[in-house]
C-alpha positions as CSV (number, residue, x, y, z in Angstrom):
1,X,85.4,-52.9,60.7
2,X,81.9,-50.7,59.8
3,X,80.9,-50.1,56.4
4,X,80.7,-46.6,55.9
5,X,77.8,-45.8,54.6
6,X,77.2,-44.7,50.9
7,X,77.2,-41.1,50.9
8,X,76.4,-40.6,47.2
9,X,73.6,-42.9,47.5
10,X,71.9,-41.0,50.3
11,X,72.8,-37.7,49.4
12,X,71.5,-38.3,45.8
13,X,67.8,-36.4,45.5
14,X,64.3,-38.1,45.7
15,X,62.1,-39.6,42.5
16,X,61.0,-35.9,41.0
17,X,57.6,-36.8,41.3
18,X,56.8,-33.0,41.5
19,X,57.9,-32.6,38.0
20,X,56.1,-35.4,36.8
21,X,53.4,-33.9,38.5
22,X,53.5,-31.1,37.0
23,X,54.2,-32.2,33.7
24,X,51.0,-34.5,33.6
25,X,48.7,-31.4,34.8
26,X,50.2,-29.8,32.1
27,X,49.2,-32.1,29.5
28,X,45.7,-32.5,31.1
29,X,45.3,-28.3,30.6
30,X,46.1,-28.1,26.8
31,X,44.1,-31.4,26.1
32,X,41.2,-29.4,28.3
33,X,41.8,-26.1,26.1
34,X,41.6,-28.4,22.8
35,X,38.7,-29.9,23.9
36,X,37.5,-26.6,25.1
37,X,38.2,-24.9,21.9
38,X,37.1,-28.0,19.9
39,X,33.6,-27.1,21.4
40,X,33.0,-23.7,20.6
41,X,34.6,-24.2,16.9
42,X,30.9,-26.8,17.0
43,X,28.9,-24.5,19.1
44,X,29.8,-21.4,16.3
45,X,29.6,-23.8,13.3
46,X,26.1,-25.1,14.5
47,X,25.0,-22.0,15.6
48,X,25.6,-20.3,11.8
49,X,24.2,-23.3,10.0
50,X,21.4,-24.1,12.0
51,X,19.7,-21.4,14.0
52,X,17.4,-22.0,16.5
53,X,15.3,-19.4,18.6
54,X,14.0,-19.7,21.7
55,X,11.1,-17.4,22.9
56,X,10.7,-17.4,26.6
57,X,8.5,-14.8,27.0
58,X,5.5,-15.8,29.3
59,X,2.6,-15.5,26.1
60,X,5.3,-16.1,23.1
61,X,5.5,-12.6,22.2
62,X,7.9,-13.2,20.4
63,X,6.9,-16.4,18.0
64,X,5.5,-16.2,14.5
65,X,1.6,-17.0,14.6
66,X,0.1,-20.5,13.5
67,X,-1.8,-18.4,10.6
68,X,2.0,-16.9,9.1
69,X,3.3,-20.7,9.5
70,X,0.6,-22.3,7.9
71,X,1.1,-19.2,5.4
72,X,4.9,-20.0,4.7
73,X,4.4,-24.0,4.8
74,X,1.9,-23.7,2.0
75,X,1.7,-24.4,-1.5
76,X,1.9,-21.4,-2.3
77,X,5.4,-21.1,-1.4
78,X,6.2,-24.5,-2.0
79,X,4.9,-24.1,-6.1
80,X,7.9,-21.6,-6.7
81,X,10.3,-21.5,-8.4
82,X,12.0,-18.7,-7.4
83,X,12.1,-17.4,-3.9
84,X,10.3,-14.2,-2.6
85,X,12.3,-11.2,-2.4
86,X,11.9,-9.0,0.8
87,X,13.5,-6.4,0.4
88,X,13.7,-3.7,4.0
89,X,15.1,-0.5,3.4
90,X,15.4,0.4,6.8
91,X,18.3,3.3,8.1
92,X,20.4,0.9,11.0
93,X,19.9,4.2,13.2
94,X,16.1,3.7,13.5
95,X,14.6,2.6,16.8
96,X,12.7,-0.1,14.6
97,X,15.6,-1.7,12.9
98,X,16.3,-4.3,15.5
99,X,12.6,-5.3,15.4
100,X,12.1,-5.0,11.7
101,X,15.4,-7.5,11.0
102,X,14.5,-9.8,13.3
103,X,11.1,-10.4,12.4
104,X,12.0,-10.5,8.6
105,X,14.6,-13.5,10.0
106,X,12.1,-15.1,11.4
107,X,10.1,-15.4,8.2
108,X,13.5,-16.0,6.5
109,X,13.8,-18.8,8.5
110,X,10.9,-20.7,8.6
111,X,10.3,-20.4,4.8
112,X,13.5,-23.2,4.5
113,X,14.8,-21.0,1.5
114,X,11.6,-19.8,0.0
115,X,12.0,-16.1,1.0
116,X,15.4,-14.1,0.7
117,X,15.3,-11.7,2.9
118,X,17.9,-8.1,1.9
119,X,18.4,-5.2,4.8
120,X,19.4,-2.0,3.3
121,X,20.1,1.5,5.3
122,X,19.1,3.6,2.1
123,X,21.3,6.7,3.5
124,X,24.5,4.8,3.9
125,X,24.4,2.3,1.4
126,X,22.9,5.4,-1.5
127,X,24.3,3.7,-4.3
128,X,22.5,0.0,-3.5
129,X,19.4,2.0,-2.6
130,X,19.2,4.0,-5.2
131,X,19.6,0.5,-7.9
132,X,16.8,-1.0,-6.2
133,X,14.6,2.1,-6.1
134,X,15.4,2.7,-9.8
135,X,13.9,-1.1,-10.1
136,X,10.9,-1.3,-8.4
137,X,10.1,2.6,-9.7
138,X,10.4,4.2,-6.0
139,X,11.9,6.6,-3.8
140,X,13.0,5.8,-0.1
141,X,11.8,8.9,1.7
142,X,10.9,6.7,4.6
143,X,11.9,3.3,5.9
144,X,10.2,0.7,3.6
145,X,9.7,-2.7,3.0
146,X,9.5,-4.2,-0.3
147,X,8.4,-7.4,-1.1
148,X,8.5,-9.5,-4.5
149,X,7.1,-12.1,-5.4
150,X,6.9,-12.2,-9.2
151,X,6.8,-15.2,-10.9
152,X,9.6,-16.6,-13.0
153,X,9.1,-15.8,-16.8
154,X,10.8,-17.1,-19.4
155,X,12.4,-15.3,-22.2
156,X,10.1,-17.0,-24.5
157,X,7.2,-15.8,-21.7
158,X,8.6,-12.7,-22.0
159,X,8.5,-12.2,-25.6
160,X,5.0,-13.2,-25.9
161,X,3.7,-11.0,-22.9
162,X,2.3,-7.7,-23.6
163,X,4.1,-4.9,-22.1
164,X,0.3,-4.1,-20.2
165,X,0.1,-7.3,-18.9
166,X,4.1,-7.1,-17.7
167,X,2.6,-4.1,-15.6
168,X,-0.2,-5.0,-14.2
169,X,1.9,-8.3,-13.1
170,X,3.9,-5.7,-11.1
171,X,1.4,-4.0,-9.6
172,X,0.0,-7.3,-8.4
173,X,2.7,-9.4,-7.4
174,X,5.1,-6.2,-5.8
175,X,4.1,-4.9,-2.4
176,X,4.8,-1.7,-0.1
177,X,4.8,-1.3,3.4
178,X,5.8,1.6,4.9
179,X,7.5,1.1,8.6
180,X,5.3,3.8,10.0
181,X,2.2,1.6,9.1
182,X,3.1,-1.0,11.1
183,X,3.6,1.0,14.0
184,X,0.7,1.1,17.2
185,X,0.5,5.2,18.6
186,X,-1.4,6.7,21.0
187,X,-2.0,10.1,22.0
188,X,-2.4,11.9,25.4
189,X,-2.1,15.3,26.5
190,X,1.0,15.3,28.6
191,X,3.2,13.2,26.6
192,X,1.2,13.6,22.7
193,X,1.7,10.6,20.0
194,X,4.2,8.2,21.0
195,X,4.3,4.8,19.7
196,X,3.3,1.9,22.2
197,X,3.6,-1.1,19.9
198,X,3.9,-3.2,16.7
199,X,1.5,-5.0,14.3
200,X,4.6,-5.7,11.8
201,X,3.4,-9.4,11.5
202,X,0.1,-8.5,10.3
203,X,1.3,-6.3,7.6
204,X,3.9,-8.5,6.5
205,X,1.8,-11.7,6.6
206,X,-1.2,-10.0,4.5
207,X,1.2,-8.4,2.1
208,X,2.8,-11.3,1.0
209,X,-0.6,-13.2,0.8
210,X,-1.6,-10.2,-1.7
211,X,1.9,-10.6,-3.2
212,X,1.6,-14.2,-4.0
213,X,-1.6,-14.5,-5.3
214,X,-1.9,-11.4,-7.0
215,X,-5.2,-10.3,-7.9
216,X,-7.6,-10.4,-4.8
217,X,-10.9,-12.1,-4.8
218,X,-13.8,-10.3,-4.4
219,X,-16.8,-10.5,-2.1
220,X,-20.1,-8.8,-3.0
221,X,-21.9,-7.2,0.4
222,X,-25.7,-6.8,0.1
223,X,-25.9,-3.3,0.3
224,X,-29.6,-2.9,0.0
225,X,-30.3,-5.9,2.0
226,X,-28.1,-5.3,5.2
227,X,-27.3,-3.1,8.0
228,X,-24.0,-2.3,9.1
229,X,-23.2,1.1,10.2
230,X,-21.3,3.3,13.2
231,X,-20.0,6.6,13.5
232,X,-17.3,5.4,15.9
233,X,-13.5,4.6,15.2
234,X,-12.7,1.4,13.8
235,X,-16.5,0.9,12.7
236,X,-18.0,-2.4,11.6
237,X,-17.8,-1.7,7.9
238,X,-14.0,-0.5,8.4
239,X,-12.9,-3.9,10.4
240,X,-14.7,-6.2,7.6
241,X,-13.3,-4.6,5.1
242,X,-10.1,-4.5,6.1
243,X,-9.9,-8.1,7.7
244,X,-10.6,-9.4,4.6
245,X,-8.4,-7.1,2.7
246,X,-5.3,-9.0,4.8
247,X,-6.8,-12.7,3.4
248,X,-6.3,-10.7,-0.3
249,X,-10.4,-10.6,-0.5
250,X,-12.1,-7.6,-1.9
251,X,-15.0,-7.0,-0.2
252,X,-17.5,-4.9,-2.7
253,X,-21.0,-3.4,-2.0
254,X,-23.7,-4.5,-4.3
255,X,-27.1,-4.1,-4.6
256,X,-29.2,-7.5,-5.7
257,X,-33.0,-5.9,-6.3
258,X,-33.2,-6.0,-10.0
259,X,-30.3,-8.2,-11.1
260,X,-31.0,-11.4,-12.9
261,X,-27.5,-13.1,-11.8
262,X,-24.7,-12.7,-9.1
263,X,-21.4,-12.0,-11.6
264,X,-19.1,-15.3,-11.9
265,X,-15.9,-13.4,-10.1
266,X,-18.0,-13.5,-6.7
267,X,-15.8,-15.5,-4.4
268,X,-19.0,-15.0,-2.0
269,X,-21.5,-13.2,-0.5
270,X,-22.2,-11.3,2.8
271,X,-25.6,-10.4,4.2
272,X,-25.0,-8.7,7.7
273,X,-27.7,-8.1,9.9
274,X,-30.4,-7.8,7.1
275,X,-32.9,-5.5,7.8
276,X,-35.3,-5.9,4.8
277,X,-36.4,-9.4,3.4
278,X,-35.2,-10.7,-0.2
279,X,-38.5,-11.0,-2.7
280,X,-39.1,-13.9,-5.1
281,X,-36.6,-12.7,-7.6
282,X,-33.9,-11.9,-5.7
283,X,-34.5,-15.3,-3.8
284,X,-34.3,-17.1,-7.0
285,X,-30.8,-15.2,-8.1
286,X,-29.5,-16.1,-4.5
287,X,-30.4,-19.9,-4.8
288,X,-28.8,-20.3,-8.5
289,X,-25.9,-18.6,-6.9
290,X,-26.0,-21.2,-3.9
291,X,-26.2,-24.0,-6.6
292,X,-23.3,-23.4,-8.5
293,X,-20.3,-24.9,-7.4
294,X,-17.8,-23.3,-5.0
295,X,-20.4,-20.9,-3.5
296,X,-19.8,-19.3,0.0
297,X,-22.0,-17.3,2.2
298,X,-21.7,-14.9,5.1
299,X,-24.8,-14.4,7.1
300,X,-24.8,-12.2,9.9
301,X,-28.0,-12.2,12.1
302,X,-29.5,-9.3,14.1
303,X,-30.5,-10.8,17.1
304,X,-32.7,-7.5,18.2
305,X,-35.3,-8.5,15.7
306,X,-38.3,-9.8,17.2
307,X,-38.9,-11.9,13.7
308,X,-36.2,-12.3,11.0
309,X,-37.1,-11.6,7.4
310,X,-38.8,-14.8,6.4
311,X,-37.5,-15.9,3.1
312,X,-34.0,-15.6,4.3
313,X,-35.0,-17.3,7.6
314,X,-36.9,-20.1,5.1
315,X,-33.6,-20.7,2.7
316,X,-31.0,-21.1,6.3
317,X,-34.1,-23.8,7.8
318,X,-34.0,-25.6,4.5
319,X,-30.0,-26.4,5.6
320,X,-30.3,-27.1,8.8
321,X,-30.0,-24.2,10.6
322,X,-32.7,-22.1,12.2
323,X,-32.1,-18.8,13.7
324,X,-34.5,-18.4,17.0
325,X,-36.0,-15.6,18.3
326,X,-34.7,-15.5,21.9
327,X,-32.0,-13.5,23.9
328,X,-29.5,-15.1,25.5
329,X,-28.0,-13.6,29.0
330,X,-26.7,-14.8,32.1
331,X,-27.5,-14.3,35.9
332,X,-24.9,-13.0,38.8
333,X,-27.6,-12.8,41.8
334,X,-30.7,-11.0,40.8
335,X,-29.1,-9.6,37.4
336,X,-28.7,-10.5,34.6
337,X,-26.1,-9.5,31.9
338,X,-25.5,-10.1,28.5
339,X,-21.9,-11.1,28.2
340,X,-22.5,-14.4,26.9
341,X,-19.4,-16.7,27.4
342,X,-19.1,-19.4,24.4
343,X,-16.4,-22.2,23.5
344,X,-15.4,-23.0,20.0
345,X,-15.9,-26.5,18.7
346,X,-13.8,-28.7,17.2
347,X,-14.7,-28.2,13.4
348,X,-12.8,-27.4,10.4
349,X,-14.0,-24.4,9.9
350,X,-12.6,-23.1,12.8
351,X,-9.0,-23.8,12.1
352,X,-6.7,-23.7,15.5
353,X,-9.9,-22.2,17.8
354,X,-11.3,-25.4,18.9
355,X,-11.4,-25.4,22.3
356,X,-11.1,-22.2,23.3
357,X,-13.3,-19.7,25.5
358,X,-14.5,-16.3,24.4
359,X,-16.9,-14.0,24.9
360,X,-19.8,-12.2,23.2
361,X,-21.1,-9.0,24.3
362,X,-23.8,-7.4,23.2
363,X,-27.5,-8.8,22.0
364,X,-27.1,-12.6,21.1
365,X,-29.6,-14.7,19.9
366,X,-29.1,-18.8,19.3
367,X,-29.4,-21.4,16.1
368,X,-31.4,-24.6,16.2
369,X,-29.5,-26.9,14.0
370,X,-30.4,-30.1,12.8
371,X,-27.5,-32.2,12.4
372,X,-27.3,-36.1,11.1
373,X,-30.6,-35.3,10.0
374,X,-31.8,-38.4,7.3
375,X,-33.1,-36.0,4.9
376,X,-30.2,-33.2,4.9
377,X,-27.8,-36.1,4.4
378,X,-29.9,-37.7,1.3
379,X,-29.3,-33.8,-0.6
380,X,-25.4,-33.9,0.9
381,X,-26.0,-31.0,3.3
382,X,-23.8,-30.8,6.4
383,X,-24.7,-28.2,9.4
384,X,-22.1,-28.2,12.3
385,X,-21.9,-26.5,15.4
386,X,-19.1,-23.8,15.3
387,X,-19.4,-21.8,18.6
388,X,-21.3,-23.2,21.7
389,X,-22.6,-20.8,24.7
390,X,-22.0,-21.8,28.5
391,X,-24.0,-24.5,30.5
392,X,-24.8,-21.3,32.5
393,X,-26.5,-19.0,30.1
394,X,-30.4,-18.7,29.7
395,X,-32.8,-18.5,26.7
396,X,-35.7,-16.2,27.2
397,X,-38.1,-15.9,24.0
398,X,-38.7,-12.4,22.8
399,X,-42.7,-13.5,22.8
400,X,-42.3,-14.1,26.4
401,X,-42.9,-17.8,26.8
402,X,-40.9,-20.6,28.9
403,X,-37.3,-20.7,28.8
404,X,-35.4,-22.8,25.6
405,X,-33.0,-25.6,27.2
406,X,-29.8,-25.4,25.5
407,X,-27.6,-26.2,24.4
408,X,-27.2,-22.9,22.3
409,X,-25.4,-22.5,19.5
410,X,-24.0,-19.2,18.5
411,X,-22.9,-20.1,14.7
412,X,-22.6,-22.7,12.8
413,X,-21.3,-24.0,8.8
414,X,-23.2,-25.9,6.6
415,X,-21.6,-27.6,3.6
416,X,-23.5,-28.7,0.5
417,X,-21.7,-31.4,-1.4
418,X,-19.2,-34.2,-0.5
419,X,-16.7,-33.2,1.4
420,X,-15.9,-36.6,1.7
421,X,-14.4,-37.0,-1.7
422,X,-11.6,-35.8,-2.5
423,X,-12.5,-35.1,-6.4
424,X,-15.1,-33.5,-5.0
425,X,-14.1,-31.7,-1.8
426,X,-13.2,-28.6,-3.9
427,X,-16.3,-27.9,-5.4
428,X,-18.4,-27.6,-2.3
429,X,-20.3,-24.9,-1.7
430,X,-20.1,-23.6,2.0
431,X,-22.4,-20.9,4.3
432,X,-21.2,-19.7,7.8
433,X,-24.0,-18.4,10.0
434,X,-23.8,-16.7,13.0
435,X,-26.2,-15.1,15.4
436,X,-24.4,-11.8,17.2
437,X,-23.9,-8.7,14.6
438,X,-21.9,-7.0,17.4
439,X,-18.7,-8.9,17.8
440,X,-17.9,-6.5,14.8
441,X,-18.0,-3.6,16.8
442,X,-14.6,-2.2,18.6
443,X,-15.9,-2.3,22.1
444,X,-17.8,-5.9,22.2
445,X,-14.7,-7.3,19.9
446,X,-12.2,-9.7,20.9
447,X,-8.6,-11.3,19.6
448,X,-10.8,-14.5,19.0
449,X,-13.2,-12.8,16.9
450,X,-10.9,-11.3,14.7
451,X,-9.2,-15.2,14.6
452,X,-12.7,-16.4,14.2
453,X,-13.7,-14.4,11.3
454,X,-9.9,-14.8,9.1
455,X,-10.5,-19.0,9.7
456,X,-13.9,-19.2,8.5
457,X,-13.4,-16.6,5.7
458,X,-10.0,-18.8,4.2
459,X,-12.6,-22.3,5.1
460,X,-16.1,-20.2,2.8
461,X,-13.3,-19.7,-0.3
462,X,-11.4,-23.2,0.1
463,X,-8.5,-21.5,1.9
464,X,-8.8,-23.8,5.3
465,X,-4.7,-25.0,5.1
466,X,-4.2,-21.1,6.0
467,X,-6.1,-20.9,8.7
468,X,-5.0,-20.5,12.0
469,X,-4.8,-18.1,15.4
470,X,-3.4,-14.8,14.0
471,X,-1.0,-12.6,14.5
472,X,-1.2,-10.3,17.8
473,X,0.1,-6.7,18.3
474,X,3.2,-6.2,20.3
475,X,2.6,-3.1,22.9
476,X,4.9,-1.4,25.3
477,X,4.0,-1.8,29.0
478,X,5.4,1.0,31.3
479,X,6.8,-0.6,34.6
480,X,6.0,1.9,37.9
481,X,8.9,2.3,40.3
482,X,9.5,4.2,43.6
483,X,12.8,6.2,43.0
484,X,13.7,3.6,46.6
485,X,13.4,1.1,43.9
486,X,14.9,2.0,40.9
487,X,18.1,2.9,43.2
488,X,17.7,-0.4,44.8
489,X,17.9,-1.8,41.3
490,X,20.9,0.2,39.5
491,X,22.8,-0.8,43.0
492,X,21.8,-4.4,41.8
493,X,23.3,-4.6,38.8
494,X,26.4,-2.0,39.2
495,X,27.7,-3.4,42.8
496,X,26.0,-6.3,43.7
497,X,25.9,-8.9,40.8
498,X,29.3,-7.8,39.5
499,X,31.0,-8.5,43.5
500,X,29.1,-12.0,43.2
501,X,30.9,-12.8,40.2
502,X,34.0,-11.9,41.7
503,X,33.2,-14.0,44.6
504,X,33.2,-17.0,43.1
505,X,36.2,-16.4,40.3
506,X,38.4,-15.3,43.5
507,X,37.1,-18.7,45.0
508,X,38.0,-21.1,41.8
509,X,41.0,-19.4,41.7
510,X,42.0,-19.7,45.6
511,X,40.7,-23.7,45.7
512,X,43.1,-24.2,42.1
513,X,45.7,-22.8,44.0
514,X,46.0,-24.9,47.3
């Protein structure tokens, strides 16, 4: 007799491994969405605590200089108490506002708590702006930054300061800028004044310098002595004074014929391409200056003169440094030109340029220096090397005679005292010499002179932990296109880019489905 067979048995369903299937990839998708939103909780909570900026623009456009770094890693920040106020009243319809906030940021951000940065749209916001305004004695007619940095007083401080000295406190330690000074224009005839870039950082960097050290230091210019003229835009006198005005340096005009002593505020003294000689007295009033500690001098050589006034010539030989009378040039074929091109050494005085090319137009002469010299060392007198021409460039002597062999120097430092020491290192005096006169002028002038003279300025007043390569304008560069190419490019982005993207989601999602 056959066994029938167990119907309930083999009518009874499969394991449900579907189900189980299904239930596991469920699991697996919400522990992939916790993990998911477990990561951009960190990415957000990072990203607001720690902010991080990455410039990939192909010459860092976009980055704060080594000279406003060194500016907001110094002691000078790092002595306060309380932090700078910066204070932009800027409307948040302006074309500028996005730059303006970011910048200000930037500056908020690598200060690590030293600067507290507060954006204001003075028409919206009328009752904030008008508080502040009523503060600092001010009316916002025009986008304006303020910055603040007055030190902290006490109450007894307070109550023992003179209400003049309370204002003149103000005047020194509180700083405008005006958001139209910052701003780069130029001017055609089709198209007028438009604005085709920014020098925000500059302003920004030499206010607060001004800010936080309050009264400038001043710097008397030879007046009777030198020669330093032009008619042109951005002339000599124009650039000098107002590259030293952003290192907070006043820089004064002074006559020394007659005088018996340089005044004790000099923080230095500039002779630029002196066209008359200095007598015995005024020799003897320049070397009791050069004796007293902390001296600096700028001497600026005018390398068309077939001799060079001989007592000033006599007192820069005594320190090692000797200023020749030759021209420098250099030969492509048969002629010769006198773009000089020069590298910057490696010495202090320098700051961040060491190592880098430039080049000086115009009439250049060289220095002879004398450096480890046995009797320069005995009186503690140091001449260095600061800028050094090309293998390639000749010497000819203005008298005619054989060619110098290099190499040739183009300026050089000299330190008197021992910088060695560092009870001593502050009390050096220091002299900068340098043998062109027209790197000052607009046309023959480049970013690394500009760099040159802010590094040894800050390095002749004791300032060399500012030093650094400065801040560069941001210009506007207008991109030419064929009207082939600018359709080619709005298909790009409208069709194109968005079908590519819908390419690959309709792809993900087809290969998640089988």
């Amino acid at each position: 007799m056959k066994e029938k067979p167990n119907t309930l048995e083999e009518q009874s369903p499969p394991p449900q491994k579907g189900r189980r299937r299904s239930g596991s990839e469920g699991r697996m998708m919400m522990l992939q969405l916790f993990l998911c939103l477990t990561i951009l909780l960190s990415v957000n909570y990072f990203a607001g605590n720690r902010q991080t900026v990455w410039d990939l623009s192909q010459n860092k456009d976009f980055t704060l200089s080594n000279q406003t770094r060194n500016l907001l890693q110094s002691s000078s920040f790092r002595a306060r108490k309380n932090p700078v106020k910066i204070i932009a009243a800027v409307r948040r319809n302006s074309a500028h506002y996005p730059r303006v906030s970011n910048m200000l940021h930037a500056y908020e951000r690598l200060s690590e708590g030293t600067i507290r940065v507060q954006l204001i749209d003075y028409v919206r916001d009328s009752d904030a702006a008008i508080a502040i305004a009523d503060k600092y004695e001010t009316a916002f007619v025009e986008d304006t930054i303020i910055i603040d940095a007055l030190p902290s007083l006490t109450q007894s401080t307070k109550a023992e300061t003179p209400e003049r000295t309370e204002e003149e406190m103000r005047k020194a330690h509180i700083r405008f800028i005006a958001v139209q000074d910052m701003l780069v224009f130029s001017s055609d005839q089709r198209r007028g004044r438009r604005v085709i870039g920014y020098r925000d950082e500059d302003q920004i960097t030499a206010s607060l310098r001004r800010a936080l050290e309050g009264a400038p230091r001043r710097m008397y210019f030879l007046a009777d002595k030198s020669q330093i003229a032009g008619s042109e835009e951005d002339a000599p006198w124009s650039f000098l004074s107002r590259t030293f005005a952003s290192l907070n340096i006043e820089i004064a005009p002074f006559r020394i014929s007659g005088l018996d002593r340089i005044p004790d505020d000099a923080a230095g003294i500039a002779l630029v391409a002196p066209r008359f000689d200095l007598n015995a007295q005024e020799m003897a009033v320049l070397r009791e200056y050069w004796k007293r500690p902390k001296a600096s001098l700028l001497v600026v050589m005018d390398p068309t003169r077939k001799e060079q006034p001989p007592n000033i010539r006599a007192f820069l030989r005594e320190h090692g440094v000797t200023p020749r009378a030759v021209r420098l040039s250099t030969a492509k074929g048969s002629q010769r030109t006198f773009d000089i091109p020069a590298t910057f050494t490696n010495a202090a005085a320098v700051g961040d340029l060491g190592n880098a090319s430039t080049m000086f137009e115009g009439a250049t002469s060289s220095l002879e220096l004398r450096e480890n010299a046995e009797d320069l060392e005995l009186r503690q007198i140091l001449p260095l090397a600061l800028i050094t021409a090309s293998e390639s460039v000749i010497a000819q002597p203005l008298d005619g005679t054989a060619l110098l062999p290099g190499p040739h120097y183009l300026a050089a430092s000299v330190s008197r005292g021992n910088e060695r020491n560092e009870q001593t290192a502050e009390s050096t005096s220091r002299m900068i010499i340098v043998a062109n006169k027209d790197f000052l002028r607009p046309r023959s002038r480049q970013k690394e002179h500009i760099d040159f003279l802010r590094n040894t300025s800050n390095w002749l007043i004791g300032r060399e932990e500012l030093s650094g390569i400065g801040p560069k304008p941001i210009r506007y560069y207008k991109l030419l296109l064929s009207s082939q190419k600018v359709s080619f490019v709005n298909k790009l982005n409208l069709f194109f880019v968005p079908g590519l993207f819908l390419l690959i989601s309709l792809s993900i999602w087809n290969a998640r489905r089988s």
